[in-house]
C-alpha positions in Angstrom: 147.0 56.4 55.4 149.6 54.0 57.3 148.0 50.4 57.7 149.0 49.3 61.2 150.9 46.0 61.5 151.6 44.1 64.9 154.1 42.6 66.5 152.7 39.2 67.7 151.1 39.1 70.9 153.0 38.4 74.6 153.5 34.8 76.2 154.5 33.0 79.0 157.8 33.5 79.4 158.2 35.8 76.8 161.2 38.3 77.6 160.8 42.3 78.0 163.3 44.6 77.8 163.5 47.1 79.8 165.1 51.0 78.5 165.1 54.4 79.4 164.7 56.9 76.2 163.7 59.6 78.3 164.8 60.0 82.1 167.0 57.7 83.8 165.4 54.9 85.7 168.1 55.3 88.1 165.4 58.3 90.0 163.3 55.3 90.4 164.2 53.6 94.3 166.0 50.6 94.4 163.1 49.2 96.0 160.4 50.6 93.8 162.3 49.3 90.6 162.4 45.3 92.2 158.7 45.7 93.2 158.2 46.2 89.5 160.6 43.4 87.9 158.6 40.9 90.7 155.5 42.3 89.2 156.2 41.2 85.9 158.3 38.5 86.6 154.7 37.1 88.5 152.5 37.6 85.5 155.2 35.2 83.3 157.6 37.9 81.9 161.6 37.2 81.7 162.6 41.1 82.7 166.1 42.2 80.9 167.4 45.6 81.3 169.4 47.7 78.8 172.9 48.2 79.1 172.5 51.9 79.7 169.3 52.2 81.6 170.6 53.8 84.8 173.2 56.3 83.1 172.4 59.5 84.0 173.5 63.0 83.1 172.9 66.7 84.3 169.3 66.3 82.6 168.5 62.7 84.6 168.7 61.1 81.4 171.6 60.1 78.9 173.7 60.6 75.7 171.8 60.5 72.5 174.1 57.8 71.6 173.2 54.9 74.6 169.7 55.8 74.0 169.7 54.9 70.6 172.3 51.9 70.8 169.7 50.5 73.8 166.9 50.7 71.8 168.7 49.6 68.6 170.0 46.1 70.5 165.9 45.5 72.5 164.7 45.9 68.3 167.4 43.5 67.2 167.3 41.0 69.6 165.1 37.7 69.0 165.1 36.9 72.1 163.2 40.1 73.2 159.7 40.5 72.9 158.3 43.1 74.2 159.7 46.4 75.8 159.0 48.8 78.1 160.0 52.4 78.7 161.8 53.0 82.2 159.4 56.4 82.9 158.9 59.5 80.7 160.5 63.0 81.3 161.4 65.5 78.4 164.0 64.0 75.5 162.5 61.4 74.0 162.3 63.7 70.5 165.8 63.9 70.6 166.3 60.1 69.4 163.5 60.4 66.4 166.2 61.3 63.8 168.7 59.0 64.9 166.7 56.2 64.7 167.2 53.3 62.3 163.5 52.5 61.3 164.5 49.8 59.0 165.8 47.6 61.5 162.9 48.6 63.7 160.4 47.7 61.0 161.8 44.3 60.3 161.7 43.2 63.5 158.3 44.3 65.3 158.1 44.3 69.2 155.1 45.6 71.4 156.7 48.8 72.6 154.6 50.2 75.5 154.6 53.9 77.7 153.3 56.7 78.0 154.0 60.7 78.5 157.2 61.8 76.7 157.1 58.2 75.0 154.6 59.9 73.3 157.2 61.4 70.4 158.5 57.9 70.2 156.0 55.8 69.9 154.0 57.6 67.1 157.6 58.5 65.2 157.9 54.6 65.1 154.6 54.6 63.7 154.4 57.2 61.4 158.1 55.5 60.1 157.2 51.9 60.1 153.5 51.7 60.7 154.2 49.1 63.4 151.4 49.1 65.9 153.0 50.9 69.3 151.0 50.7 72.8 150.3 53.8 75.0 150.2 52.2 78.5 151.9 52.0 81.7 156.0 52.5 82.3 158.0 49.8 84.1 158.0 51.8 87.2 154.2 51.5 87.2 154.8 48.4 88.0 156.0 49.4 90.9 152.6 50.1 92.5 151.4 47.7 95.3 147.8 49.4 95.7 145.4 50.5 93.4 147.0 49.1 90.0 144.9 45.8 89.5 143.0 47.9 86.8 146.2 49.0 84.9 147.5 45.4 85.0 144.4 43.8 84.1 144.1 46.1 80.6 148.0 45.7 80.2 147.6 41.7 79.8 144.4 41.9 77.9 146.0 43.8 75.4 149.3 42.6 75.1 148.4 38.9 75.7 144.7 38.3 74.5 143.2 38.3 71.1 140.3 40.1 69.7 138.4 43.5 70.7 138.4 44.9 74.8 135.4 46.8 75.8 136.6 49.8 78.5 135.3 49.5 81.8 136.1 52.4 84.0 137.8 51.5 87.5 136.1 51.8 90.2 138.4 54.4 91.6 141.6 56.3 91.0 144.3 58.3 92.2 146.6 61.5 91.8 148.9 61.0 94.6 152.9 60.9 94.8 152.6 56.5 95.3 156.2 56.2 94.4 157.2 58.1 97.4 155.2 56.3 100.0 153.3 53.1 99.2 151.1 53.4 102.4 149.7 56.6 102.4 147.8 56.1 99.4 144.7 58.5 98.6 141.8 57.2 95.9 138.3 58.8 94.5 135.4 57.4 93.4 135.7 57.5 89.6 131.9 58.4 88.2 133.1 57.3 84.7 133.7 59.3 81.6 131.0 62.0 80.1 130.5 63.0 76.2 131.0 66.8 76.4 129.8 66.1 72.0 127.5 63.1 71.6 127.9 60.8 68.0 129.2 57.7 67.1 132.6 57.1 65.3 135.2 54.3 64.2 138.6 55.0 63.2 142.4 54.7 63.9 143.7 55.0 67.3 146.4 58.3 67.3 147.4 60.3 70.1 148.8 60.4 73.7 150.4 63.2 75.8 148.9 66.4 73.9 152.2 68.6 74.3 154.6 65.9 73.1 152.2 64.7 70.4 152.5 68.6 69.3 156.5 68.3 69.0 155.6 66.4 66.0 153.9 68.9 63.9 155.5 69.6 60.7 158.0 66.6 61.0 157.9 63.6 59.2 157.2 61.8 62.5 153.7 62.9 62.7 151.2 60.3 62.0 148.3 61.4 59.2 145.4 62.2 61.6 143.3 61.3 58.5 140.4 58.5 59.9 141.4 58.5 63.4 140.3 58.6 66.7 142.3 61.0 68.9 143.0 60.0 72.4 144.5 63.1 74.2 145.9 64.2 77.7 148.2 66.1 79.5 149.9 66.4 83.1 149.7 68.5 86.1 151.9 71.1 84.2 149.1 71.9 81.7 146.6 74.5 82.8 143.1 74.9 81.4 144.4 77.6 79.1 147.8 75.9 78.2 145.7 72.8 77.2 143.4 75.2 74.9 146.4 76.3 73.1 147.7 72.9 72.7 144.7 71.7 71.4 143.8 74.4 69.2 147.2 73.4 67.4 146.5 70.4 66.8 143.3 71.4 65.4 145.7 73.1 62.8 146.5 70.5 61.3 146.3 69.0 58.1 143.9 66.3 58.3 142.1 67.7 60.9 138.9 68.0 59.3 139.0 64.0 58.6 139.1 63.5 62.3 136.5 61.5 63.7 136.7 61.8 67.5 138.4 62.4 70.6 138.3 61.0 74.0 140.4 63.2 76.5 141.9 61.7 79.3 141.5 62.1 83.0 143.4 65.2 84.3 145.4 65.6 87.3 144.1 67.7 90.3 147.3 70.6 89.9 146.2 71.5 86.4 142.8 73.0 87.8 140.9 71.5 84.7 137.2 71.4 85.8 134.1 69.8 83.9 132.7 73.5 83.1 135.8 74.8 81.9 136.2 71.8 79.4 133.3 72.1 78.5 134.1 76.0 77.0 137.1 74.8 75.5 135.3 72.4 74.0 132.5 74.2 72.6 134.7 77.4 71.6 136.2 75.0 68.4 133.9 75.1 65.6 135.9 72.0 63.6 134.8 69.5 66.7 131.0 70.1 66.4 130.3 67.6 64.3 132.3 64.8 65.7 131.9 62.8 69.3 133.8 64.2 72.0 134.7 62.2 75.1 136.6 63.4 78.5 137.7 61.7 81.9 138.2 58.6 80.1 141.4 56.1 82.1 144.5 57.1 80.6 146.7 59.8 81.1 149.0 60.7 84.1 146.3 59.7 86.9 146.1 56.0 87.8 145.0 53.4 86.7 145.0 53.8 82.8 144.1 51.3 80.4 146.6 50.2 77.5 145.6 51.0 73.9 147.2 51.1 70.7 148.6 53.3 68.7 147.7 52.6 65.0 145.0 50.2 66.6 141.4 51.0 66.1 138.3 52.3 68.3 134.7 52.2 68.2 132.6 54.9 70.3 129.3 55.6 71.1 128.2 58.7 73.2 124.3 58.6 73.1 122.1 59.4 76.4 124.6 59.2 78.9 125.8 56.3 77.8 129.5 55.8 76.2 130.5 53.0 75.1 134.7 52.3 74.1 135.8 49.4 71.8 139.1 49.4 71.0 141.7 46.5 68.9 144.6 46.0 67.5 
């Protein structure tokens, strides 16, 4: 089993770097893109951004090569002390056997996203054991409404010792923001429910459920021996799509040593519905015995809190009541 280590914890004035492993952040707007350096720049952050972070190719990303050589110099760098992925998209997989873990091992950063970042952030992991953070992009920063809850979690985690209790926000969202900041559409969030009620305390793996599944049978998949899983997926994952992809990972060796899950909130265009989880749920003998927690803030709705990878978690489903600890 991989003991986590941590890159020391954020500052004032501490620099982030800014890449883009997956898609380009040149599709993020001009305007969008300086809403979200301001954002960080406000809560004490010196933003830098990698030499090829706007290149962009026939895929909206770029060459295997300035990937790797961007991600290669934010590791390097002393200067740099934290970093954060541009947005997600499809490729991040493609860097994992390029990568020089050495060099990343020796010189820990707090390397946060989500989505696609998935692959990369448990690759770095399962390489180095350095603690990684599933939380938001850069152009998450971007948001003007609704994203006090994402920020709040973000600094908490990346700037404040000892355990954070999850809240759930008060509300959320599912709506195309980055297109039009003022027509803005939230719910009422009711909270998360235990589909499997129990206890359990273990290590914190898991993200994006169909890029965590590119891993299988790779050396960059993380032993799910001891651990917590924390799983979602996007609108392109259908209630049956989602039961396949789970059902692999169920596959897995380790599996059986697994003790939890909390699933993430899904988005409205998968058609995911509290009865139909429920069935998935309940069709897989090997989660029975274990908690099992859904609509939880993470995932591809907004807001999401920040957790980390290699971190731990404590939960307790009893009585409709869950509680979530989770620490570094």
């Amino acid at each position: 089993m991989i003991i986590g280590k941590q890159a020391p914890k954020l500052k004032a004035g501490d620099e982030i770097r800014i890449l883009s492993p997956s898609r380009s952040l040149s599709i993020v707007s001009e305007k969008n893109r300086l809403i979200a350096q301001q954002k960080l720049e406000q809560l004490g952050f010196a933003v830098s951004f990698s030499q090829h972070v706007l290149e962009s190719d026939d895929f909206t990303s770029s060459s295997i090569e300035s990937r790797v050589a961007d991600l290669h110099e934010a590791f390097a760098d002393p200067k740099v002390k934290g970093i954060l992925t541009a947005i997600g998209g499809y490729n991040a997989n493609q860097l994992l056997a390029h990568l020089d873990y050495e060099l990343i091992g020796s010189h820990p950063k707090r390397l946060c996203g989500f989505s696609d970042i998935t692959a990369l952030s448990h690759a770095i992991y399962a390489k180095t054991g350095l603690i990684t953070y599933a939380g938001p992009h850069f152009l998450t920063f971007g948001m003007q409404q609704g994203n006090e809850y994402t920020t709040a979690y973000f600094q908490r985690m990346m700037l404040e010792e000892g355990s954070i209790k999850i809240q759930s926000s008060p509300e959320w969202s599912d709506d195309t923001w980055y297109l039009d900041q003022d027509q803005r559409i939230f719910h009422r969030n009711v909270g998360p429910y235990a589909i499997l009620e129990g206890e359990a305390h273990g290590t914190i793996v898991g993200g994006n459920l169909c890029t965590l599944n590119l891993l299988q049978g790779t050396p960059y998949m993380p032993s799910l021996e001891g651990t917590i899983l924390f799983v979602e997926d996007d609108y392109e994952s259908s209630p049956a799509t989602f039961d396949r992809d789970l059902q692999s990972l169920l596959h897995q060796p380790g599996f059986d040593q697994v003790r939890g899950i909390i699933i993430g909130r899904f988005q409205q265009a998968s058609h995911m519905t509290e009865k139909l989880l429920r069935q998935i749920i309940s069709s897989k003998k090997e989660l029975a015995s274990i908690p099992v927690i859904a609509d939880a803030d993470f995932g591809h709705t907004t807001p999401q809190f920040t957790y980390p990878i290699g971190g731990k978690a404590s939960i307790r489903a009893r009585n409709d009541m869950i509680d979530l600890e989770i620490c570094e």
